[in-house]
C-alpha positions in Angstrom: -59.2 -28.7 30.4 -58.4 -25.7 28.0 -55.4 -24.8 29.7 -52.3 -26.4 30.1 -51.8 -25.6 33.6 -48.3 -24.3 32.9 -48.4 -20.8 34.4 -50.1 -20.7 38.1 -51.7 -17.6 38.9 -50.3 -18.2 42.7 -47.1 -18.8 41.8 -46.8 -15.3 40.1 -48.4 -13.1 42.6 -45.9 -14.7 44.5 -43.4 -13.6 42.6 -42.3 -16.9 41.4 -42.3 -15.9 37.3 -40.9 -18.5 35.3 -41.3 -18.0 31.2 -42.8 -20.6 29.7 -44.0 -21.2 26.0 -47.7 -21.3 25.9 -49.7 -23.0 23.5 -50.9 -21.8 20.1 -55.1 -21.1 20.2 -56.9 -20.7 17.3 -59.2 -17.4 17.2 -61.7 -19.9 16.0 -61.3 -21.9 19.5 -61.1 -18.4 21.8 -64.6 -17.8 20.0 -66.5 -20.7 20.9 -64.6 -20.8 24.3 -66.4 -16.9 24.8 -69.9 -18.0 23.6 -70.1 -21.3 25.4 -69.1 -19.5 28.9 -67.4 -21.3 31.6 -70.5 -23.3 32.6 -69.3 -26.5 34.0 -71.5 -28.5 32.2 -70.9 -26.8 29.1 -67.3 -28.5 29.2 -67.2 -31.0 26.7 -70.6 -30.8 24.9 -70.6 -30.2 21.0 -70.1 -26.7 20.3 -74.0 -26.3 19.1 -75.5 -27.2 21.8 -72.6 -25.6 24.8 -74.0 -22.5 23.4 -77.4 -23.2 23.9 -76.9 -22.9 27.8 -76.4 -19.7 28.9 -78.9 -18.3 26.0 -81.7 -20.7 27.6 -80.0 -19.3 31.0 -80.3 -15.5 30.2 -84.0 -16.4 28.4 -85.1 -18.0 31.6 -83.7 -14.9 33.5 -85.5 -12.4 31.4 -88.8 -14.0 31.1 -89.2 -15.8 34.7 -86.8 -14.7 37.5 -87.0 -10.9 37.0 -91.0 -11.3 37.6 -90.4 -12.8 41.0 -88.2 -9.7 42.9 -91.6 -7.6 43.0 -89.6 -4.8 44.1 -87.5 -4.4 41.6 -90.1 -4.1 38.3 -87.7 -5.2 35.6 -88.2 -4.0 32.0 -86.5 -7.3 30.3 -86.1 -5.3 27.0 -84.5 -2.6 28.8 -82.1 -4.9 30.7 -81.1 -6.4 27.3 -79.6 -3.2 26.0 -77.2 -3.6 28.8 -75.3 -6.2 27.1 -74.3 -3.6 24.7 -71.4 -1.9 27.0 -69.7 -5.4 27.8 -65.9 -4.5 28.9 -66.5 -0.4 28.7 -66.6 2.0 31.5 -69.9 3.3 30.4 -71.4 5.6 32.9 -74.8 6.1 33.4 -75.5 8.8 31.2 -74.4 6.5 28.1 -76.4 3.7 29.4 -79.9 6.0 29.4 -79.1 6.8 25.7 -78.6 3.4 24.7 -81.8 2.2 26.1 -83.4 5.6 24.7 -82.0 4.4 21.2 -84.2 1.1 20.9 -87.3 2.5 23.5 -88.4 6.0 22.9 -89.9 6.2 26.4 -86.4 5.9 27.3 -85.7 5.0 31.3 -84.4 7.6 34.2 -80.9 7.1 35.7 -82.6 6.6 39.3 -84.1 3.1 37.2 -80.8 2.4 35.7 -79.3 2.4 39.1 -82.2 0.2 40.6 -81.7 -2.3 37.7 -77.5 -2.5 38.2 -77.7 -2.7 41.9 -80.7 -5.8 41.4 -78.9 -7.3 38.8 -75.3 -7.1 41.0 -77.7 -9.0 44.2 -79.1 -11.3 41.6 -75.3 -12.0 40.0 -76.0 -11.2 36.2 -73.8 -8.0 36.4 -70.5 -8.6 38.0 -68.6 -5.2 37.6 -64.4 -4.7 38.0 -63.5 -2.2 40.1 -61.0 0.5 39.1 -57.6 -0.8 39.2 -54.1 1.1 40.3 -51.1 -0.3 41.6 -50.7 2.4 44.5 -53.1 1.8 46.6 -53.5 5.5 47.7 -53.8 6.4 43.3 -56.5 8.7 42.5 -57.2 6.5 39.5 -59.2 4.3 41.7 -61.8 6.8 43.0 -61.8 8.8 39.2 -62.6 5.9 37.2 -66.0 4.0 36.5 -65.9 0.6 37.1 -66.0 -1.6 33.9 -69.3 -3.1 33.2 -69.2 -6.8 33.2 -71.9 -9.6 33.0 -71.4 -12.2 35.6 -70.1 -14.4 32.1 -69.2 -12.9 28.6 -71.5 -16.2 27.1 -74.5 -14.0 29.1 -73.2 -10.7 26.6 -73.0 -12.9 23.4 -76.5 -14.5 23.8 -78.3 -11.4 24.2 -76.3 -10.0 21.5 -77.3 -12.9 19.4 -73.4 -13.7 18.9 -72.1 -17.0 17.2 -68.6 -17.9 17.6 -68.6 -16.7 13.6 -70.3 -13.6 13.9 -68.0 -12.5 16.9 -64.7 -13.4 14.6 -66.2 -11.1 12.0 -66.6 -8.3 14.3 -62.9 -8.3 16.0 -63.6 -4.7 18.2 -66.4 -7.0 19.8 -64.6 -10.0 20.0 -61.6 -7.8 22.0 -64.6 -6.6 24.6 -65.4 -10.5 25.0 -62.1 -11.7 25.3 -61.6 -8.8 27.9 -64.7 -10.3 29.6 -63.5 -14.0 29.7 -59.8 -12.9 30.6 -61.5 -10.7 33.6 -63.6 -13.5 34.9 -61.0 -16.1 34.7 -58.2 -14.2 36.5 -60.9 -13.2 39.0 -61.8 -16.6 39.9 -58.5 -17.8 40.3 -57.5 -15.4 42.2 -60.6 -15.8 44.6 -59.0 -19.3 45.0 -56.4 -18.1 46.7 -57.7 -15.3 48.2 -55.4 -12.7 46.2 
């Protein structure tokens, strides 16, 4: 109910592009769109409590569901500091010194790779591919894929972002309205199998 509806996704892959004025959205609005997350029944609630969801989602995640795939052995602390490369290309090497940062017993890259391919079967991390418009383009084997959770709300809660906190820190709130734009174009465009 955010959007006006006025520009389908569809209609411009294809190839029907007709300019149309958009709306005016207040950076204030964008914010708490980002924190509250697209969860259905989010829609509608006062903003205090929509954001409550997916931190009480990502709390239950790290604190009960990671326990119960035996063989994975999740450090929830360590899965945390992924939130930190939201919307970057961060390769593994950058993601073992991040977690080394806040845990000196730091964790191997054979664990990082256990905990992204879990976390991609259990949906938390849903990555973008590399993009190019030639199909045959060496940027699509070069490039990393961009690291993205499943929801940009899922980044901000473990980040212990408000809508105000992410307005004063506009490099972040770029990375999370990356994130939103990323999953919203990709579920639309799964609609229509594009």
């Amino acid at each position: 109910g955010e959007s006006t509806g006025d520009v389908s996704l569809q209609e411009l892959c294809d190839g029907n592009i007709e300019p149309v004025m958009s709306q005016a959205i207040s950076i204030k609005k964008l914010a708490e769109i980002i924190v509250r997350g697209g969860w259905p029944r989010t829609v509608g609630y006062a903003s205090e409590f929509s954001y409550l969801v997916p931190r009480e989602y990502i709390k239950a995640f790290l604190e009960e569901d990671i326990y119960k795939n035996e063989e994975l052995k999740f450090n929830p602390h360590k899965v945390e500091k992924l939130a930190r490369n939201e919307s970057s290309l961060a390769g593994i090497a950058t993601l073992e010194k991040d977690i080394k940062g806040f845990d000196e017993t730091g964790v191997s890259r054979e664990t990082i790779n256990s905990y992204i391919d879990g976390l991609k079967r259990m949906f938390i991390i849903e990555n973008q591919k590399p993009y190019a418009p030639k199909t045959r383009s060496a940027l699509r084997v070069k490039q990393q894929e961009k690291r993205h959770l499943a929801d940009p709300s899922l980044a901000c809660a473990l980040l212990d972002l408000t809508p105000e906190k992410l307005i004063n820190d506009l490099n972040t709130f770029g990375l999370m309205f990356e994130a939103l734009c990323e999953r919203d174009l990709r579920t639309y465009a799964e609609s229509f199998d594009a």
